[in-house]
C-alpha positions, 0 to 999 in steps of 0.5 A: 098827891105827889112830893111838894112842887111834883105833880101828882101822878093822878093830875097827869095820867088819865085812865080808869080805877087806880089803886092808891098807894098810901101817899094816894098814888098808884102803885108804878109798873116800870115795863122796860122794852128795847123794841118790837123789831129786835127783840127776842133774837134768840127766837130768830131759828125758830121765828121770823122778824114779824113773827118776833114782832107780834109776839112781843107786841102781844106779851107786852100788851097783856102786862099792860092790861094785866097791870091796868085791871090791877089798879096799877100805872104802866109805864114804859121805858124805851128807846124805841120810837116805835114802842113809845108811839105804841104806848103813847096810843094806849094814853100810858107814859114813856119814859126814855131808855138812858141805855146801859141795859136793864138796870138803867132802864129800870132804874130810870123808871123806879126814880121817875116814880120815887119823883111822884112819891109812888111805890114802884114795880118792874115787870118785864113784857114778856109775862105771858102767864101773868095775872092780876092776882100776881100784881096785887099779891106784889102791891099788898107786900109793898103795902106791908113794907115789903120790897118784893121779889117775883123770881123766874123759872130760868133763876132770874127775876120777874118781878121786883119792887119797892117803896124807896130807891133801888141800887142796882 
């Protein structure tokens, strides 16, 4: 279970197969997405409003899922009522978006899973090619006490995790 007076993760998220960490709760995958409807802007030469709009849908429903067949607990953080009413469709939690960028938004989710005593990834949405291999090869790394890093092709970072607090 969770930190003595924390709710369990697994008391309050439903779901299928969970891969415990070794507190018993999964492993946290904080996905922030600002919105559907304004993301990807620098696309907007080449693809419309709705077209952006289907195609981060559809990125971010494949790390869902890629996450979900990993054994792992999504978690979005966003501003957006429109992705939090997605996500909350898909029974995942939300969390909000204390704006400040990135870093905000991905530090408010590491601490709503340090909250529960879980080990925590952040995972951006737009992973088209990510597998559930990746996240379990980043779990297995935490397991050993590793804080893992998934660097990206255009020299930013995919992936990172960790068991304890991120200053960022």
């Amino acid at each position: 279970g969770g930190r003595s007076g924390v709710p369990s993760l697994r008391d309050s998220c439903s779901g299928g197969s969970l891969n415990p960490v070794p507190g018993g709760d999964p492993t946290v995958v904080v996905v922030p997405i600002k919105s559907f409807a304004t993301g990807k802007e620098r696309l907007s030469p080449s693809l419309d409003p709705d077209a952006r709009d289907f195609l981060i849908r559809a990125m971010a429903d494949h790390v869902i899922s890629v996450a979900e067949r990993a054994g792992l607990l999504p978690v979005l953080v966003t501003d957006s009522s429109e992705v939090a009413d997605w996500g909350a469709a898909r029974g995942l939690p939300s969390l909000p978006d204390p704006g400040g960028g990135l870093s905000a938004a991905a530090e408010a989710g590491i601490a709503w899973a340090r909250a529960a005593g879980s080990d925590w990834l952040v995972v951006h949405a737009d992973l088209p090619l990510l597998r559930p291999e990746d996240l379990t090869a980043l779990t297995e790394a935490l397991a050993e006490g590793a804080n893992p890093i998934s660097p990206s092709a255009d020299g930013g970072t995919s992936a990172i995790g960790g068991g304890e607090p991120l200053v960022l």
